[in-house]
C-alpha positions as CSV (number, residue, x, y, z in Angstrom):
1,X,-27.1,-14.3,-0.8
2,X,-24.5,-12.7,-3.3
3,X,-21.3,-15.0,-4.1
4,X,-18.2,-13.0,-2.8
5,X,-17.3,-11.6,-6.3
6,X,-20.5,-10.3,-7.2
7,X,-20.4,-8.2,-3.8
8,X,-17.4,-7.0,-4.4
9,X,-18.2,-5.8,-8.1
10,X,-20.9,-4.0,-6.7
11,X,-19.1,-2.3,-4.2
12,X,-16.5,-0.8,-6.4
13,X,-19.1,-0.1,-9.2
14,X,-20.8,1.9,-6.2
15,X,-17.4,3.5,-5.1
16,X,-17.2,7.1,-6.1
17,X,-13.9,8.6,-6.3
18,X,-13.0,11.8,-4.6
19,X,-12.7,14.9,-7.1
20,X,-10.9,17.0,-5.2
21,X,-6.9,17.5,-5.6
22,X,-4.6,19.3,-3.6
23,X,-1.1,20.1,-4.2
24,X,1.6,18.9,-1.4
25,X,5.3,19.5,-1.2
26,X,6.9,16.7,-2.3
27,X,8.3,16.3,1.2
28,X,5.2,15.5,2.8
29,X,3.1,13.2,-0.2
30,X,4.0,9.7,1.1
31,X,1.3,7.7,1.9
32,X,-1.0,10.0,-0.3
33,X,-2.9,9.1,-3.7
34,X,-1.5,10.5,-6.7
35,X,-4.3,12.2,-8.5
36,X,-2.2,12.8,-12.0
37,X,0.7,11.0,-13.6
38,X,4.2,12.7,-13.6
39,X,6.9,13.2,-16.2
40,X,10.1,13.9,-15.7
41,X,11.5,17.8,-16.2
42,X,15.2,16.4,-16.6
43,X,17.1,13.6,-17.5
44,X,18.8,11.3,-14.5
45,X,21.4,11.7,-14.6
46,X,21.8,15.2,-16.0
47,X,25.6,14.7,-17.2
48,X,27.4,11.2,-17.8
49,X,29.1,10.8,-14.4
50,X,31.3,8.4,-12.8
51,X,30.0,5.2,-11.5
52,X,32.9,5.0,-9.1
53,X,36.2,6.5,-6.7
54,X,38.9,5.9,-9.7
55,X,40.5,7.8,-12.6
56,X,39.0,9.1,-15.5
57,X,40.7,8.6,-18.7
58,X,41.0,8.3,-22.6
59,X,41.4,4.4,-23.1
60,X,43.5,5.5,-26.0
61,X,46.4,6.7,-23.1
62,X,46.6,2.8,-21.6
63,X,48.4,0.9,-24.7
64,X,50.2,-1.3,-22.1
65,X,50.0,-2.4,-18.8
66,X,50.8,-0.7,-16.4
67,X,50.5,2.8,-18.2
68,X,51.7,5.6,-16.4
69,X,49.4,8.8,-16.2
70,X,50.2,12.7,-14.9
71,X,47.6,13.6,-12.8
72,X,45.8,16.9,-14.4
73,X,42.7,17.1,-12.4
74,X,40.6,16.1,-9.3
75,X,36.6,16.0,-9.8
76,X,35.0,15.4,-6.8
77,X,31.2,15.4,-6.9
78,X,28.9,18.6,-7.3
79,X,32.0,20.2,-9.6
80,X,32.5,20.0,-13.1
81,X,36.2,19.6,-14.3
82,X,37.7,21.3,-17.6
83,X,38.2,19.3,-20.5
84,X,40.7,16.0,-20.3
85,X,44.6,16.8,-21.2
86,X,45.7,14.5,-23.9
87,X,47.6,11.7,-21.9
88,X,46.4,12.5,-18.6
89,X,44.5,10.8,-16.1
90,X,41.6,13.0,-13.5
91,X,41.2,11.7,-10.4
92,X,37.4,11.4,-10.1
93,X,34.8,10.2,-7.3
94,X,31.2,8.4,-7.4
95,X,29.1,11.2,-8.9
96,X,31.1,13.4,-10.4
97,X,31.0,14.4,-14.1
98,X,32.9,12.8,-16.7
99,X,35.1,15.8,-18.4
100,X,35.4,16.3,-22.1
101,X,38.2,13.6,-23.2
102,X,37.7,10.8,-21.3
103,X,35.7,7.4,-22.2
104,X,36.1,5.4,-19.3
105,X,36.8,5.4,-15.6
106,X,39.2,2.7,-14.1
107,X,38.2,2.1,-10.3
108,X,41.1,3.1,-7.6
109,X,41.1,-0.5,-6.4
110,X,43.0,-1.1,-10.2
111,X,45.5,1.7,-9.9
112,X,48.6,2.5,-7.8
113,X,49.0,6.1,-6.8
114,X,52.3,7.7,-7.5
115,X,53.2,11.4,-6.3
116,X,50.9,13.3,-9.0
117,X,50.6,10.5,-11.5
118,X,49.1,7.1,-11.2
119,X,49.5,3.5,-12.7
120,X,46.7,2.3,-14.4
121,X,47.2,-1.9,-13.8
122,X,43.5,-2.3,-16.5
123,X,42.9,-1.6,-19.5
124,X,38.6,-0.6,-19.6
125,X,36.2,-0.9,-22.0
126,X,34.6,2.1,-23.4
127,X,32.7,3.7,-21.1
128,X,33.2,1.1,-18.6
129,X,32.2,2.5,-14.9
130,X,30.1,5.2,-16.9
131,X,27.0,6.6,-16.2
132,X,25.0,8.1,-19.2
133,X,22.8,11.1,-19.2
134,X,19.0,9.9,-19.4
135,X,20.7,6.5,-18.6
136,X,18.1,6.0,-15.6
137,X,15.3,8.4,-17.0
138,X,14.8,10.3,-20.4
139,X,13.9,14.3,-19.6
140,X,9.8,14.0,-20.7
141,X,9.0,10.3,-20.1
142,X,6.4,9.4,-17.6
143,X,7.4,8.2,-13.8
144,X,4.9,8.0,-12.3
145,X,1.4,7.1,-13.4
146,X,-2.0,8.3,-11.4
147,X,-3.4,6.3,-8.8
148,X,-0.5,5.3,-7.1
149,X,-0.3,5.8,-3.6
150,X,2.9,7.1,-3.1
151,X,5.7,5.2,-1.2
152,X,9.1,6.9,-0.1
153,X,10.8,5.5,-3.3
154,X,8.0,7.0,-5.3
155,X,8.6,11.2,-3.7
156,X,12.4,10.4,-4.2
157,X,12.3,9.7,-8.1
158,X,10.2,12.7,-8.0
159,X,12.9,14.9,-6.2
160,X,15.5,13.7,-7.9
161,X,14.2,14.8,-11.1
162,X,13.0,18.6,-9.3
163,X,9.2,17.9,-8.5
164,X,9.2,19.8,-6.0
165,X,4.9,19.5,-5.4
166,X,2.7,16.8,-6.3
167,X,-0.9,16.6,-7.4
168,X,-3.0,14.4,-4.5
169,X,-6.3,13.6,-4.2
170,X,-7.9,14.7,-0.6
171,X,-8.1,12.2,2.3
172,X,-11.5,10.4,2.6
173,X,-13.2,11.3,5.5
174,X,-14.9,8.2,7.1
175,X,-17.3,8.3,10.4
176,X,-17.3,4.9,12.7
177,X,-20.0,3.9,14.7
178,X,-20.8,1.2,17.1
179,X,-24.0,-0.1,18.1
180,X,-24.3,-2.4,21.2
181,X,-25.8,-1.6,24.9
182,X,-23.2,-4.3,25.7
183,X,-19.8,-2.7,24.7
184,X,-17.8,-0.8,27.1
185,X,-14.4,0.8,26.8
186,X,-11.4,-0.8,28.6
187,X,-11.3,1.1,32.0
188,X,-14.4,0.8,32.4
189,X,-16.6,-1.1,35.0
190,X,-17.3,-4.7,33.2
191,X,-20.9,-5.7,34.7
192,X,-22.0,-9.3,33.6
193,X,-23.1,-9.6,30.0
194,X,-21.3,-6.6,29.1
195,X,-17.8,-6.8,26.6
196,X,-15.3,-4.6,25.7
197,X,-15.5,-2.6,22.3
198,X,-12.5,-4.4,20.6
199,X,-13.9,-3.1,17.1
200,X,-13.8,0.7,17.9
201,X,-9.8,0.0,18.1
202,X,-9.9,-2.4,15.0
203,X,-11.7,-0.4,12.7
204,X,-9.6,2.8,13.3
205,X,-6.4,1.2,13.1
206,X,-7.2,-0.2,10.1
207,X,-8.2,3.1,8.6
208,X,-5.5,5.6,9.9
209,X,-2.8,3.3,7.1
210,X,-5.1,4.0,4.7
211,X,-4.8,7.2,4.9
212,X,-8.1,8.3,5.8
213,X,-9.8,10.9,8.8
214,X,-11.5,9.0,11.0
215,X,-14.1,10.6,12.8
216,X,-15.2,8.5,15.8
217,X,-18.9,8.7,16.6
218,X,-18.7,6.4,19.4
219,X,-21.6,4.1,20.6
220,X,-25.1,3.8,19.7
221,X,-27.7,2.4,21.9
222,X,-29.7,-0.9,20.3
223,X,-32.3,1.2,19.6
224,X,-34.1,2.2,16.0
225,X,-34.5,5.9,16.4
226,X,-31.3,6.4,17.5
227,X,-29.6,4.3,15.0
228,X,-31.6,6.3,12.9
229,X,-29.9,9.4,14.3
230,X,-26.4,8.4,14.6
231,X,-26.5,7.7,11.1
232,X,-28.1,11.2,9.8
233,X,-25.3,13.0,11.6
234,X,-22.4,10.5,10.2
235,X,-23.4,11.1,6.8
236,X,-22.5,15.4,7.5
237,X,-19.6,15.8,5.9
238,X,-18.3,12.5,5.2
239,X,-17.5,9.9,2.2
240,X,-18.0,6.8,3.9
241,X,-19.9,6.2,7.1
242,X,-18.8,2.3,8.5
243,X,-20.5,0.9,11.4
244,X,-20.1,-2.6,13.6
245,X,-22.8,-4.5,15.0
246,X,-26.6,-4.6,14.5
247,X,-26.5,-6.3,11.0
248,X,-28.1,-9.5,11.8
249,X,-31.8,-10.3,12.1
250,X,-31.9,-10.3,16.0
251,X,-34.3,-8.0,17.3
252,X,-32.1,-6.0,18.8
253,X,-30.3,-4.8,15.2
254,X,-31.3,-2.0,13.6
255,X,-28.2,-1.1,10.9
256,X,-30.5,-2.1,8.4
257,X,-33.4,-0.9,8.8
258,X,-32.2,2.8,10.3
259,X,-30.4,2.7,6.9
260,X,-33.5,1.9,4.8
261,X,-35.1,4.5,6.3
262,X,-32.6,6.9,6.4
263,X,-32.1,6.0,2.2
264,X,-31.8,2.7,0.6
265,X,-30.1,-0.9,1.0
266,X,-28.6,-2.2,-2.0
267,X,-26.5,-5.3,-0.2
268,X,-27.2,-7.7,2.2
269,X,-26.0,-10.9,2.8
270,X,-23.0,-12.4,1.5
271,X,-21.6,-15.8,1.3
272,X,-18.3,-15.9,2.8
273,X,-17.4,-17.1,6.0
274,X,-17.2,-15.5,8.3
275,X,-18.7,-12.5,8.1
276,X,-22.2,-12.8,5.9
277,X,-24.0,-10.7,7.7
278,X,-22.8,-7.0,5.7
279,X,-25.2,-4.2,5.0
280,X,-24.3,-1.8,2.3
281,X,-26.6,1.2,1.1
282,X,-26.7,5.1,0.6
283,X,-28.0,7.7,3.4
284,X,-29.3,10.6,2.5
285,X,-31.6,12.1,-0.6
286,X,-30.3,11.3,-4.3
287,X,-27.3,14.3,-5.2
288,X,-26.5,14.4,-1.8
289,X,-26.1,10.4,-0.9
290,X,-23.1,9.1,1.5
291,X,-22.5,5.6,1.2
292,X,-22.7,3.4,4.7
293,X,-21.2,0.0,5.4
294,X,-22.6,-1.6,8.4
295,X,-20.1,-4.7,9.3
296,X,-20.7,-8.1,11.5
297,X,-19.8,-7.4,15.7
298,X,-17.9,-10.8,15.7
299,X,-14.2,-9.5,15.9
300,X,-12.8,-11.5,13.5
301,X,-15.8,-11.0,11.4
302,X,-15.7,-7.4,11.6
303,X,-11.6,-7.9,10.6
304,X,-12.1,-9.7,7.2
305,X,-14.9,-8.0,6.2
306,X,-13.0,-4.9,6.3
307,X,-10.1,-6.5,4.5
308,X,-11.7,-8.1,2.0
309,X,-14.7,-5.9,0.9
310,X,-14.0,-2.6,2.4
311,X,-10.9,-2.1,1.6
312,X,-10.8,-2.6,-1.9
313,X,-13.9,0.2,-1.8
314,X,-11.8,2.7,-0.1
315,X,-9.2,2.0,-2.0
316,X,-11.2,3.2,-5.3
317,X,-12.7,6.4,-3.7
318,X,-9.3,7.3,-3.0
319,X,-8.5,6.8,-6.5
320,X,-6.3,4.3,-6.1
321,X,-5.7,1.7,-9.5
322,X,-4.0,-1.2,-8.2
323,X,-6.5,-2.8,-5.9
324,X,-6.2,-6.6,-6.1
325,X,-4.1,-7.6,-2.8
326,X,-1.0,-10.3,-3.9
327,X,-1.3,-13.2,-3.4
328,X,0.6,-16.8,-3.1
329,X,0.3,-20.6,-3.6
330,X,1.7,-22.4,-0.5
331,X,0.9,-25.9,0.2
332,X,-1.6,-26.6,2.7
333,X,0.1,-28.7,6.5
334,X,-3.3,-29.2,7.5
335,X,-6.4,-31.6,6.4
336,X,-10.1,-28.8,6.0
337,X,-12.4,-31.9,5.1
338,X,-15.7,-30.3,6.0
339,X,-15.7,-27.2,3.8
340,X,-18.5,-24.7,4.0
341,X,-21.1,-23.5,1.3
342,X,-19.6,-20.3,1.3
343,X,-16.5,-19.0,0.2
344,X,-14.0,-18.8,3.6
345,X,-11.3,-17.2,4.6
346,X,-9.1,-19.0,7.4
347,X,-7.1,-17.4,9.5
348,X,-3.6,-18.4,8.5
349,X,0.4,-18.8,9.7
350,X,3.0,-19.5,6.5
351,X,6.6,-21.1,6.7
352,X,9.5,-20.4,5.3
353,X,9.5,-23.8,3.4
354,X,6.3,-22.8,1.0
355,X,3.9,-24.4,4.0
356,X,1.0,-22.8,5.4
357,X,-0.9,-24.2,8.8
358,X,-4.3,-23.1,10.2
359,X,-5.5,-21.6,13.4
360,X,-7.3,-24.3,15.2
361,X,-10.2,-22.6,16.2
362,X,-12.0,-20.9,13.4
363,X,-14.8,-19.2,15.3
364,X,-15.7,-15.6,14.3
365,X,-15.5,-14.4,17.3
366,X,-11.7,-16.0,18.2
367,X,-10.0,-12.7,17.6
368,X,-6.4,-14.5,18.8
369,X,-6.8,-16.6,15.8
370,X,-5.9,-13.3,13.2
371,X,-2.9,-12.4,15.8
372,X,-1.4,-16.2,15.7
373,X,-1.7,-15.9,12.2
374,X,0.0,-13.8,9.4
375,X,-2.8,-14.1,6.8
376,X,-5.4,-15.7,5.4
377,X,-5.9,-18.8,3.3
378,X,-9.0,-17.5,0.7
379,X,-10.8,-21.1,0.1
380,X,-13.6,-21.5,-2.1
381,X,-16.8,-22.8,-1.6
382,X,-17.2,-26.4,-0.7
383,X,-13.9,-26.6,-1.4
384,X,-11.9,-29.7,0.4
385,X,-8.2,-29.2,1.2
386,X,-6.1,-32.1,2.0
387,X,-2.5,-32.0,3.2
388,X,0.2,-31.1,0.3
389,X,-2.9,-29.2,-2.1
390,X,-1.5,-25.6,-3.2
391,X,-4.1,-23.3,-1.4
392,X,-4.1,-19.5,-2.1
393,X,-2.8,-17.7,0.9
394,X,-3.1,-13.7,1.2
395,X,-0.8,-12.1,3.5
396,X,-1.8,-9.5,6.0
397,X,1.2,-7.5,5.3
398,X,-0.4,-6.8,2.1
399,X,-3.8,-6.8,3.3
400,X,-2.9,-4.2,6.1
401,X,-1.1,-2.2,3.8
C-alpha cells in the first residue's frame, strides 16, 4: 500500500491542467480559475480624495482655535472642485477630490456650521483624513496573480481598477458513475438487500462548488463488460471520469479491472482510514488518455476520499496554486488509544474554547458521523491521542470550499 503522501504526490504529478482559456466579463468570473495574473491599468485611488464628510482646508488658515472659515466650495463625490481660495474652507464628502490648496480635511463632527462659514474647533495634521493617489494600488503593479480562483473581493479590485474581462481557464468536465445492482434512487421501491444511492448526491454536490460540469452517467450493473462500457463512454469528452463502488477485491467489483482493460492502473491501495480501497489509472490509448478515479461505496469513505485525494487533483487541473487545505491545532476532549496502521481521518466537531471531540462511531459507512461533525481530525499512523494532546483538525468549511 502507498503511505497517504506518496498517493497524493502521484496524483497531482498525474494532474494535467486544462489549456484552454476563455475570457469572461468581470461580472460573471467568481468562482472561476484565473488563468493569467492581472495588473492594474490605474492607480486607486485615481486623485487624493477625502477620507471623510468634513471641510477641506489649508492647515496654514487654522492658527487658533476655533478658526473661522468662509465657505467657497461644496465637493460632493463624483465632481471635482476648482482650486482652494486662500483662507477658505470646501465643504467636502467621503470620496470626493481634494482641490488644489488644501492639505488636510477636518471631519464635520469637529466643526460647527455657521451660515456660509464654519468653525474649525481642530487643528489637523498634514494630510490628516487624506487619501493619496496609488495609496491602495500603484497604476502597473500586479493584483492578482494566476491560479487564483476568484472570490467576490477578487472581481471587485478588478473593477475598481477598469478590468472589465478576465482571462479564465475552462471548467473541467467530470463524468460520475455508480456501480452497484443494489443502489436505488429515493422514490423508489426498496426491496430487501437493496440501498439508496447516497453517493450519486455526494459526489455531485461536492463537484458543482468546485466549479466543474458534472455529467451524470448514472448506474452500472456489477458486471465486467459493462463496467467496461460505462467507462469507454465516460472518458468522451471529459477530463476526469470518478466513479463509486466496485474497488475492492469482492467478486462482484470490476472498477479495476474494466479500467486495466480499458488502459492502465497506476494506484491502488492506500493507507488511510477509511477509505483504502482507491483505484486511479488512465482510459483510453496514450495522446488521447482521460484519467479515472474509482472511489470506496462506504459513504463516508467515498466523502474523504474525495476530500482528501480528489480534490487537491481537481484542484491542479483547474490550474489552481494554492492547494493545501488550512489547517489548525486544537486540543484533543477525547482519549483514541488504539490507533490504526494507517494514517486516519476522524470525523470531527471543534469548540469555541480551542477543543475538538470525536464522533463516537467511526465506521465507514456512518455517514451521520461527517454531518455531526464540522471536520476532520487528520491523525497519523499508529498515532495515540490522549486527552489535552494538540491534534491537527481540518475544517470542512475549507475542505468544502
Amino acid at each position: 500500500m502507498l503511505s497517504f503522501d506518496e498517493a497524493l504526490a502521484r496524483l497531482l504529478t498525474s494532474a494535467r491542467t486544462v489549456s484552454e482559456v476563455r475570457c469572461l466579463p468581470t461580472l460573471a468570473a467568481a468562482g472561476r480559475v484565473l488563468a493569467r495574473a492581472q495588473q492594474a491599468t490605474v492607480d486607486a485611488p485615481l486623485l487624493d480624495n477625502s477620507a471623510m464628510d468634513g471641510y477641506a482646508l489649508a492647515i496654514a488658515d487654522v492658527p487658533r482655535l476655533p478658526s473661522r472659515l468662509p465657505v467657497s466650495q461644496r465637493i460632493p463625490a463624483g465632481s471635482v472642485g476648482t482650486p482652494l481660495q486662500p483662507g477658505t474652507a470646501a465643504r467636502i464628502f467621503t470620496g470626493a477630490p481634494i482641490p488644489a490648496g488644501a492639505d488636510a480635511v477636518v471631519m464635520q463632527e469637529l466643526c460647527e456650521h455657521a451660515d456660509d462659514a464654519v468653525l474649525i474647533n481642530h487643528r489637523p495634521q498634514a494630510g490628516e483624513h487624506i487619501r493619496r493617489a496609488g495609496s491602495d494600488i500603484a497604476a502597473g503593479s500586479e493584483i492578482l496573480p494566476a491560479g487564483l480562483r476568484l472570490r467576490p473581493q477578487d472581481t471587485a479590485l478588478a473593477a475598481s481598477v477598469g478590468i472589465a474581462e478576465l482571462p479564465v481557464f475552462r471548467r473541467l468536465r467530470v463524468a460520475v458513475l455508480f456501480t452497484g445492482d443494489e443502489l436505488r434512487m429515493p422514490g423508489e421501491p426498496l426491496p430487501p438487500g437493496a440501498i439508496y444511492n447516497a453517493n450519486r448526491f455526494l459526489l455531485t454536490a461536492l463537484l458543482q462548488p468546485l466549479g466543474c460540469v458534472v455529467r451524470d452517467l448514472g448506474q452500472v450493473p456489477d458486471d465486467l463488460p459493462a463496467t467496461r462500457q460505462a467507462l469507454r463512454a465516460a472518458a468522451i469528452d471529459n477530463d476526469l471520469v470518478l466513479s463509486s463502488g466496485g474497488v475492492s477485491v469482492g467478486e462482484e467489483d470490476h472498477v479495476k479491472a474494466a479500467v486495466a482493460a480499458e488502459g492502465r492502473i497506476e494506484m491502488w491501495k492506500i493507507a488511510i482510514k477509511p477509505g483504502k480501497p482507491l483505484a486511479f489509472g488512465q482510459i483510453g490509448s496514450p495522446g488521447s488518455e482521460v484519467a479515472c478515479i474509482g472511489l470506496p461505496g462506504n459513504p463516508v469513505s467515498c466523502l474523504i476520499t474525495f476530500l482528501m485525494l480528489v480534490r487537491p487533483f481537481l484542484l491542479k487541473m483547474q490550474g489552481v496554486h494554492r492547494i493545501t487545505p488550512p489547517s489548525y491545532r486544537l486540543r484533543a476532549d477525547f482519549d483514541w488509544l488504539r490507533p490504526d496502521a494507517r494514517r486516519e481521518f476522524l470525523r470531527a466537531r471543534s469548540h469555541a474554547d480551542g477543543g475538538v471531540e470525536i464522533f463516537a462511531n467511526q465506521g465507514a459507512a456512518v455517514l451521520s458521523s461527517a454531518v455531526w461533525g464540522d471536520g476532520l481530525i487528520d491523525n497519523p499512523p499508529q498515532q495515540m491521542i490522549r486527552r489535552g494532546d494538540m491534534v491537527r483538525f481540518l475544517p470542512f468549511s475549507a475542505l468544502l470550499n
